[in-house]
C-alpha positions in Angstrom: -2.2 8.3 12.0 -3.7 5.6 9.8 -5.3 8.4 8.0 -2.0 9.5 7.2 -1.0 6.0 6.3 -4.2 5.2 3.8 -4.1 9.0 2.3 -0.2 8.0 1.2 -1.6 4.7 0.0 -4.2 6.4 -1.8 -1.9 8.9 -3.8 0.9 6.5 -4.2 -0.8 3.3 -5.5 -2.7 5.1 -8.4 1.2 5.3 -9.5 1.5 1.8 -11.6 5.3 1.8 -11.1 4.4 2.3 -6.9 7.1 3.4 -4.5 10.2 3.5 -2.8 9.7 1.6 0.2 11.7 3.8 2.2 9.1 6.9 0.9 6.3 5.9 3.3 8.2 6.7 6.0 9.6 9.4 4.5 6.4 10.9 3.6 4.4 10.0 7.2 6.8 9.8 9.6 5.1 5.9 10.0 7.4 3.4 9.8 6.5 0.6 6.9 6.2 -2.3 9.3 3.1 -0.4 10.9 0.9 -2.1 7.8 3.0 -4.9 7.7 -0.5 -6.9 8.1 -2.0 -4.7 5.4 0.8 -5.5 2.9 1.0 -8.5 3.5 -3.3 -8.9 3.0 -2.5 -6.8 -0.4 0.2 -9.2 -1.7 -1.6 -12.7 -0.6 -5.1 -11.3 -3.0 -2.8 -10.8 -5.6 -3.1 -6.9 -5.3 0.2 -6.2 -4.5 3.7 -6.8 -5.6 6.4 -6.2 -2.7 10.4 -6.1 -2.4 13.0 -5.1 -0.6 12.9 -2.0 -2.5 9.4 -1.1 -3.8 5.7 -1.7 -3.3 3.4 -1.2 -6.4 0.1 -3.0 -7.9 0.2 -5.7 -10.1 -1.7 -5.7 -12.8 -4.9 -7.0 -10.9 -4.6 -4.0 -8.6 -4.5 -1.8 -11.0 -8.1 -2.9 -12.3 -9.5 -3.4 -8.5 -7.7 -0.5 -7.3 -10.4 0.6 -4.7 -10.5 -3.1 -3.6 -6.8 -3.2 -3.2 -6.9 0.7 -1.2 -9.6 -0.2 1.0 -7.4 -2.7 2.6 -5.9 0.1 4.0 -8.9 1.5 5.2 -8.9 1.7 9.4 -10.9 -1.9 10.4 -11.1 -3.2 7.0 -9.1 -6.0 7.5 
């Protein structure tokens, strides 16, 4: 399960425009608040940028890109 969850992370964050929020589920059958905690890790480093709507990398994730995916990793956090 958070294999699933980091793999879609993985594919989706190389992406600089990001995603749909509503894709992650979509995509994993995981619902989004599942890395709530993840997100929310992503967005406070300045890795992340988050709305209602969409979830991409800022600028700075783009450049730390491995930083900003192994948040996701299982125990990184």
């Amino acid at each position: 399960r958070d294999e699933l969850a980091f793999e879609f992370m993985m594919n989706a964050l190389r992406l600089n425009e990001g995603f749909d929020s509503m894709l992650f589920q979509e995509r994993t059958s995981l619902p989004l608040p599942g890395i709530r905690r993840e997100l929310e890790e992503a967005v406070r480093r300045g890795l992340l940028f988050r709305d209602h709507q969409r979830i991409a990398p800022t600028q700075l994730g783009q450049w730390f890109l491995n930083d900003l995916l192994a948040i996701f990793l299982v125990g990184s956090t």
